[in-house]
N, C-alpha and C positions, 0 to 999 in steps of 0.2 A: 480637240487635243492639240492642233498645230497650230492652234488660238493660244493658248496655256505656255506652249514653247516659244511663241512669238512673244509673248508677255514675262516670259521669263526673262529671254538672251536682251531687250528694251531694259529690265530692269539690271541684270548683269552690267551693260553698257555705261548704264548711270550712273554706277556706281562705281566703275572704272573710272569716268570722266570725273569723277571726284575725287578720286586718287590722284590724279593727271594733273589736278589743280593744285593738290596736296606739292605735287611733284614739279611744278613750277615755282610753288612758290619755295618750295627749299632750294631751285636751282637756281631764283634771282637770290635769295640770301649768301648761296655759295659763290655767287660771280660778285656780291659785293664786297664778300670776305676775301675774294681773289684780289681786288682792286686796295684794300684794305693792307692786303699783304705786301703786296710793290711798291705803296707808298711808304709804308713802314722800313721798308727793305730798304729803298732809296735814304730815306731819312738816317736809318743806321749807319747805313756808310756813310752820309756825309758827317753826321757827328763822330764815325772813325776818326775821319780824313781833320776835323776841328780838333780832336784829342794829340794826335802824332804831330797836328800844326805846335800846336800850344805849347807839348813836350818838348820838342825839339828849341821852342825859342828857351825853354827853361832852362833844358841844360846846356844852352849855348848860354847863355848868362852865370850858370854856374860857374863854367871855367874860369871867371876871374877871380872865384874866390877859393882857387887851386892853393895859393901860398897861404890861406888868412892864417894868422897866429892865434887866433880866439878860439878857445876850447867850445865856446857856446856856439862861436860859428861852423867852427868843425861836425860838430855834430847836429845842428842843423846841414849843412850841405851832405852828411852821411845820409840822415833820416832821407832826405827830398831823391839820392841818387837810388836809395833803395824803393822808395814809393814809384819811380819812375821807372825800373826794372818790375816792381811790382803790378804795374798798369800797363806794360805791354805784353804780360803775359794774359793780365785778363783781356785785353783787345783782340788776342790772338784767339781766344776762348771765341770769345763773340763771334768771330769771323767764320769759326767753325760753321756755326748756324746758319750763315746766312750763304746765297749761291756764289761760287766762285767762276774766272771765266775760263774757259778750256785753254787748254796750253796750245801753239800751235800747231804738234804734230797732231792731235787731234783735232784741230780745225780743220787741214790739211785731208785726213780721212772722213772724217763725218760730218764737217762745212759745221757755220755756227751756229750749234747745238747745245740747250743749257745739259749741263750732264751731273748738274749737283744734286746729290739726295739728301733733302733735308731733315730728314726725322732719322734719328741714330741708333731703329733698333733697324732701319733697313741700309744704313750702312755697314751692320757688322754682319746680316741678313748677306750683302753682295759680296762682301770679303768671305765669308765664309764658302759662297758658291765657288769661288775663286781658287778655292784653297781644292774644295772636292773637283773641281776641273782640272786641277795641275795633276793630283793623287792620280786618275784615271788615265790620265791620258799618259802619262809615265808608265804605267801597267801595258796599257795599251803598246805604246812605245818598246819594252821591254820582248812583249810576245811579239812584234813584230821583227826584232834583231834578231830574235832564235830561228823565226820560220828562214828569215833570209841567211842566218848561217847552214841551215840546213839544206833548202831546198834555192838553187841560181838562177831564178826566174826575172825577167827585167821587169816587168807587170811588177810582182811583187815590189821590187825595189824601189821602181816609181811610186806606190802608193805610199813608202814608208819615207821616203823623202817629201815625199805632198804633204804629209802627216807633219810631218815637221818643219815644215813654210807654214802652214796653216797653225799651229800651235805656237808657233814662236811670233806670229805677225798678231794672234787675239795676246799672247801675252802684253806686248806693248800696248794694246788697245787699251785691255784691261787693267795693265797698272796705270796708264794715265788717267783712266777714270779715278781710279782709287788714291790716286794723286791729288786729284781735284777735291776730292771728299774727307782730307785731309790723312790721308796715308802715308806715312816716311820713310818712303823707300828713294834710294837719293843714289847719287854716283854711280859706282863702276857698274852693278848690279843690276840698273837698268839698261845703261850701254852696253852690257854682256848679252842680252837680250836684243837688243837693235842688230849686234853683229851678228849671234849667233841666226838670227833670221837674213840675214846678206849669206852668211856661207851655205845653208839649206837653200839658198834659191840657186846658186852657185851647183852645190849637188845635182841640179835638179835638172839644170841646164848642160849638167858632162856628159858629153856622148860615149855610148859604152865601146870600151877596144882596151887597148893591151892595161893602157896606164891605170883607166878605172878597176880592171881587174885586178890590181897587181894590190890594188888601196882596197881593195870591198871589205874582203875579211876582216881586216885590221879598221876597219871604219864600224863594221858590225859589231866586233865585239868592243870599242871601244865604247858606241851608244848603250849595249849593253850592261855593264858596268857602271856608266855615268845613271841608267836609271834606276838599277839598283841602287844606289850612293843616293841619288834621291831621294827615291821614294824610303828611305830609311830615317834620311835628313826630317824629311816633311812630316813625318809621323811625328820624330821626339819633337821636333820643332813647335809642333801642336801644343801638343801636352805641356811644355813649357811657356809658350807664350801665354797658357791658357790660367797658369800657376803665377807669372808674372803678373798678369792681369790683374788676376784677385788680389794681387796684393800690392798694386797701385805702380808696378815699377816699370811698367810698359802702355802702351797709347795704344784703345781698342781696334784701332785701325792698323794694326803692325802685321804683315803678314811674313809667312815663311820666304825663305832665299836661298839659292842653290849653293851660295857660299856660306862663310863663318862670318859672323857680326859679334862683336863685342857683348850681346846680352849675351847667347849662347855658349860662353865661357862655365854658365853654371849648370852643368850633366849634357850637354855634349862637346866635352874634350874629345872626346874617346876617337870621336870622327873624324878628327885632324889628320891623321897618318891614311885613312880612306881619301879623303880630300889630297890630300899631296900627292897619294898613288894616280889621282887623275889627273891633275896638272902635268904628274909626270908623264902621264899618258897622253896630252897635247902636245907637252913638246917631242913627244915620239912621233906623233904624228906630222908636225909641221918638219921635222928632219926626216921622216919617210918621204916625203912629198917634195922637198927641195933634191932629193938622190932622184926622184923619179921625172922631176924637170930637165934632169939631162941627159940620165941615163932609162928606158930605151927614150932611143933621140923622137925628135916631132910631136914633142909632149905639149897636147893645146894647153890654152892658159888657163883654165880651169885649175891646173895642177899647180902651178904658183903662186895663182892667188889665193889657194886655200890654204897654201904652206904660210902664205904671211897674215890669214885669216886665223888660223891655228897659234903661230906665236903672239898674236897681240892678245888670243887670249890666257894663252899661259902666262906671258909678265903680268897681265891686269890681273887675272886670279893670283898669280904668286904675291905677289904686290900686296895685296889689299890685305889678303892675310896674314899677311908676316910682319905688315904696319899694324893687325889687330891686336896679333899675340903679344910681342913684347911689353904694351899697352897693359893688357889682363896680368902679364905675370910681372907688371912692377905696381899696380894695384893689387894683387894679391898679397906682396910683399907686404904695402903698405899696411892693409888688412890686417893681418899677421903680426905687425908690430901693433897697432892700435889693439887690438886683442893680447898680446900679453900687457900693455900699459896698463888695460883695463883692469885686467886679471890683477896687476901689481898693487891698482889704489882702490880695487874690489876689499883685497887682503890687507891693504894696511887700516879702509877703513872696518875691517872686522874686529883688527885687534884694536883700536879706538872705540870703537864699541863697547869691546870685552872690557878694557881697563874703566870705562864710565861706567859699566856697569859695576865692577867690582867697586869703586870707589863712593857707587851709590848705595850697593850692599852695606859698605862702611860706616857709612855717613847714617846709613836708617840705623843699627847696633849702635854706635855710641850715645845717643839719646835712653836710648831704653837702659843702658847703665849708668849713666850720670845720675838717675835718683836715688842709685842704689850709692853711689859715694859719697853725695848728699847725706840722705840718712844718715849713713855707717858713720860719718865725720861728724855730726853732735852728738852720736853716742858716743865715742872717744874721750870726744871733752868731758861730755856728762860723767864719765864714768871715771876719768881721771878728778875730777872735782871731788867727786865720791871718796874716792879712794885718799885725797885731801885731809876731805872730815873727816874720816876713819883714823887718818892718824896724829 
């Protein structure tokens, strides 16, 4: 019997080690495909770098033919400036694909690190986690502003500020990844982020006494508020981007942001006046903060610096949005005109329509009566001839 089991687990073994073999030999094929792929990789960027070479000498040669009077030249150097916008957007395409190098505040945290994901269902895969990480912790964030409006525990207060050193410092992480993997997220938006992670470490480091007490409430319900505006933001923000998407007028890589961007002019307006109630709410805070630097006296500097951490983000968010708006509401304008023009040469060519048709209606009726005047015109005569003979 322990014959029959020793001849069993022999023969199990065996056929392990055949699988093993199975199993090396697809690991040397995958390490060749690895080697395969670098070189490829390498080759691409340098025939990048041979494409942008080339380009550039072309349209540096183009400029002398800026004045030519020649209709055939002109359109030649139109055709070549538009093929050359048109090849740097497909360069741009390709580059997608291939690894990009970390920026260096992420070299800086994570030393150098490839952080490029090359296959693009697992970069909408890491945006997406991204998005349910912000959602959460905003909730999370929210229930924590109430426990502390309610209950004055420093314990609490500390972990609600660690919360948000910790969440504002993976934010930066995480958009520079998403950066890298061709995400467009750009400007103030990210710096709101950089800073708002210096004033939470700031937070973090104020010793509790008169002045923090005097800021807590008004710092609570201000987070409060901003995470509702939020997590409200983020929601539509979703569903819109997600609509955008399908219909080609956004980049799969686009993620939500605590401010207004120019896409989100189409169904969230409505948020505008929420958004400005919080800016207006920074600069109430950075002028709470500057009265509490002097008045009660010996106010450490914790209190100051956050008052001018506070206004640099109310002008950046005022700023940014008020350069968006004007923007949308003189392309809406635009809009609006182009839409009645349309409507105008919609209408005139309906009545050009109408009148070809009537005139085609016309045109088929007088054939079909011309044999009858035919006819009717030698019986006339005939009949006047008649009438001739008769007398």
């Amino acid at each position: 019997m322990a014959k029959n089991n020793i001849d069993t687990l022999v023969n199990e073994w065996d056929e392990l080690s055949r699988e093993f073999n199975d199993l090396e030999e697809c690991n040397r094929k995958y390490i060749e495909l690895l080697e395969q792929l670098h070189s490829h990789q390498h080759k691409c960027f340098n025939e990048i770098k041979h494409q942008r070479y080339r380009m550039n000498q072309i349209s540096a040669s183009l400029r002398q033919f800026k004045n030519t009077q020649s209709e055939e030249e002109k359109q030649k150097v139109a055709e070549l400036q538009k093929n050359t916008l048109k090849r740097k957007a497909q360069l741009h395409e390709i580059e997608q694909s291939l690894p990009t190098k970390s920026g260096r505040y992420l070299r800086i945290i994570l030393g150098d690190v490839n952080v490029s994901i090359l296959n693009r269902n697992d970069k909408v895969r890491y945006k997406d986690e991204y998005e349910k990480f912000k959602l959460i912790l905003n909730v999370i964030g929210l229930l924590l502003a109430f426990l502390n409006l309610i209950f004055n525990y420093r314990a609490l207060e500390l972990s609600y500020i660690f919360l948000l050193v910790w969440y504002y410092c993976t934010l930066t992480i995480r958009e520079s990844i998403l950066k890298v993997n061709g995400s467009r997220i750009k400007g103030w938006w990210r710096a709101h982020h950089f800073i708002s992670t210096v004033a939470a470490g700031v937070l973090l480091v104020w010793p509790q006494g008169e002045h923090w007490q005097l800021f807590r409430n008004q710092f609570m319900y201000f987070n409060a508020y901003i995470s509702i505006v939020q997590y409200l933001q983020f929601g539509y923000q979703k569903g819109l981007l997600y609509r955008l998407k399908a219909l080609g007028e956004r980049h799969n890589m686009d993620i939500t942001i605590e401010g207004f961007h120019s896409w989100m002019w189409r169904g969230l307006s409505f948020l505008l006046p929420f958004l400005f109630i919080g800016y207006a709410f920074q600069a109430y805070n950075a002028w709470t903060l500057y009265k509490l630097a002097f008045n009660p006296p010996d106010a450490p500097w914790h209190v100051s610096v956050m008052s001018g951490l506070f206004t640099l983000l109310f002008f950046g968010n005022i700023t940014t949005t008020l350069l968006v708006v004007p923007e949308k509401i003189r392309e809406r304008a635009k809009e609006r005109y182009r839409l009645l023009s349309m409507g105008k040469s919609m209408k005139l060519r309906k009545q050009m329509k109408n009148s070809m048709s009537e005139s085609d209606t016309s045109a088929q009726t007088s054939p079909a009566s011309s044999p009858v005047t035919e006819n009717s015109t030698p019986k006339t005569i005939n009949s006047q001839e008649d009438d001739k003979k008769d007398n």
